[in-house]
C-alpha positions in Angstrom: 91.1 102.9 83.9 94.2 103.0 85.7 97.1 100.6 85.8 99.6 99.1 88.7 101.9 101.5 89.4 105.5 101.2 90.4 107.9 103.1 92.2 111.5 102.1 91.9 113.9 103.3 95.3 110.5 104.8 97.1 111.0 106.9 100.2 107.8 105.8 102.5 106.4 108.2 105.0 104.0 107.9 107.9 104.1 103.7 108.1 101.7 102.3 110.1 102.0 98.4 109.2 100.7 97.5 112.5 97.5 99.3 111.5 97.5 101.1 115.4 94.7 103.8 115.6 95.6 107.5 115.1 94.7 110.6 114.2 93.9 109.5 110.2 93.1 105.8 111.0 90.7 103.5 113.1 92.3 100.7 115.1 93.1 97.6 112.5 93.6 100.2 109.4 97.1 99.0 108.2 98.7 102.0 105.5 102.0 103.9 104.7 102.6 107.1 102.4 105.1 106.7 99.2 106.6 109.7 97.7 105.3 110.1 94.0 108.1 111.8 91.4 106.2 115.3 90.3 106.0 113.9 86.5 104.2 110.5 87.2 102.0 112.3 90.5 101.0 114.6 87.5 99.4 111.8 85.1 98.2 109.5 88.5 96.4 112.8 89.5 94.4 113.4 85.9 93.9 109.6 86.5 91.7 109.8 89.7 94.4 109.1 92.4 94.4 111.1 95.4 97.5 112.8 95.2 98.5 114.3 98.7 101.4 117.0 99.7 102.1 120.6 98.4 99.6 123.2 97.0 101.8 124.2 94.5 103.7 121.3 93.0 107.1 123.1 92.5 110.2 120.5 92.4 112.1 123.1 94.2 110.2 123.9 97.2 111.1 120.6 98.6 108.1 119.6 99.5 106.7 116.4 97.4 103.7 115.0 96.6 102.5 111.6 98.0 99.6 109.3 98.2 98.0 107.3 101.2 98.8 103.0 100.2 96.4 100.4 102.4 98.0 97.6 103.0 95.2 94.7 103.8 95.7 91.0 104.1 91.9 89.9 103.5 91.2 89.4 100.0 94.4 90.0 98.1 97.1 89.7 100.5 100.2 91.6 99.2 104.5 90.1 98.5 106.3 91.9 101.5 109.5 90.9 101.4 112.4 92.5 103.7 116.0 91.8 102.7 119.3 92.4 104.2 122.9 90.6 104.0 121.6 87.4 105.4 118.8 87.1 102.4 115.1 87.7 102.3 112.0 86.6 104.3 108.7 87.0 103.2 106.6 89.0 105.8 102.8 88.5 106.9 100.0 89.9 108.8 101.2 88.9 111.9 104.9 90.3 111.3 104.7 93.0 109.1 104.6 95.7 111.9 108.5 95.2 112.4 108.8 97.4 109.0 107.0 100.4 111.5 110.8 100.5 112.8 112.9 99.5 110.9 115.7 101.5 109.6 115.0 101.3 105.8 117.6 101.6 102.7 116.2 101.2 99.5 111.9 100.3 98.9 110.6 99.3 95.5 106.6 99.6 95.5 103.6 97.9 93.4 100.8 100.0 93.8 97.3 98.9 92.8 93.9 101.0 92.0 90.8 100.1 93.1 88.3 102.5 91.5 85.2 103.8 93.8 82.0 105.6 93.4 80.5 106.6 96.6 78.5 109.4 98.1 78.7 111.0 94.9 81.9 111.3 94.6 84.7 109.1 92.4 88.1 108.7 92.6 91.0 105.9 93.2 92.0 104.0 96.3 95.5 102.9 96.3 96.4 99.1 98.1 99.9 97.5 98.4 100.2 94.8 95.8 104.0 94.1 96.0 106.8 95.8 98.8 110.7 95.0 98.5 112.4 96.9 101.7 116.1 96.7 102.0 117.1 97.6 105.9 120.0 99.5 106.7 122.2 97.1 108.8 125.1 98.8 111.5 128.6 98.0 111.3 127.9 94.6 114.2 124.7 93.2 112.1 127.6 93.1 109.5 130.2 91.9 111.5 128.4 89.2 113.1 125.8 87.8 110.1 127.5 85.1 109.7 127.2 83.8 113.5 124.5 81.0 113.5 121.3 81.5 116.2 122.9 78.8 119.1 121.0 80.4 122.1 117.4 79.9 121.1 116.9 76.8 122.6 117.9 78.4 125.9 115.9 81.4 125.9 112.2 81.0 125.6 112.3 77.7 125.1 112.8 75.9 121.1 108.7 76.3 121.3 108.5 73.2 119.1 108.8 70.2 121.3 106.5 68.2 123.4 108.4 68.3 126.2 108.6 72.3 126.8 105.8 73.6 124.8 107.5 76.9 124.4 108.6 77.7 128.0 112.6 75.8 128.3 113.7 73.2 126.3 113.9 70.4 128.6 114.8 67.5 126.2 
């Protein structure tokens, strides 16, 4: 049976956190694609995963095996954290999709089986358990992380009092 798996400094391809409909995926279908080192796609292959990527797994072609992660929030919700200079905030269903475009540094993956049998066929579906994302910041984030928020009162409203309900902080 297979383990967790986890990929230290991941390189993510093809995110779709948002879980938009495409070519691959129906509306609602949130999944990304991590890049699997040739030894370890190797033994995860034997193992039932559904390795994607190159024919011929030659680490010299540059072209690298991968496999297709869900990410779901239903029954075992996974940790997404993002982290830059100011810290870390824990993301959810509702925010997750802001990792689609982010500019991404360094991604440390817990990837979790779920064995199937279906239509005569068997084989192992891979789901998000943990994701640590470090973004890229520019030279301004940088400069200016240490500037406290001062102007959200002013533009949209604080969206927590009585008084404006979200649309101008009147008191």
């Amino acid at each position: 049976m297979p383990k967790n798996i986890l990929i230290e400094d991941a390189r993510i391809l093809f995110r779709n956190f948002a879980g938009k409909a495409g070519m691959y995926n129906s509306e609602g279908e949130r999944s990304f694609c991590v890049v699997v080192p040739f030894e370890q796609a190797e033994v995860l292959e034997r193992d039932g995963w559904n390795i994607r990527g190159p024919n011929q797994r030659e680490e010299d072609d540059g072209l690298e095996p991968f496999i297709s992660v869900k990410v779901r929030f239903d029954n075992y919700p996974p940790t997404i954290v993002l982290m830059s200079s100011k810290g870390k905030t824990k993301l959810a269903a509702d925010s997750v999709e802001i990792l689609d475009c982010a500019d991404i540094g360094t991604v440390d993956a817990i990837i979790s089986p779920y064995n199937y049998k279906m239509h005569g066929r068997e084989g192992v579906t891979a789901y998000l358990k943990s994701l640590y994302v470090k973004i890229v910041e520019d030279e301004l984030e940088l400069k200016y992380s240490d500037v406290p928020e001062s102007a959200s009162d002013f533009i949209g409203g604080c969206g927590g009092c009585e008084t404006c309900e979200g649309n101008g902080c009147q008191g």
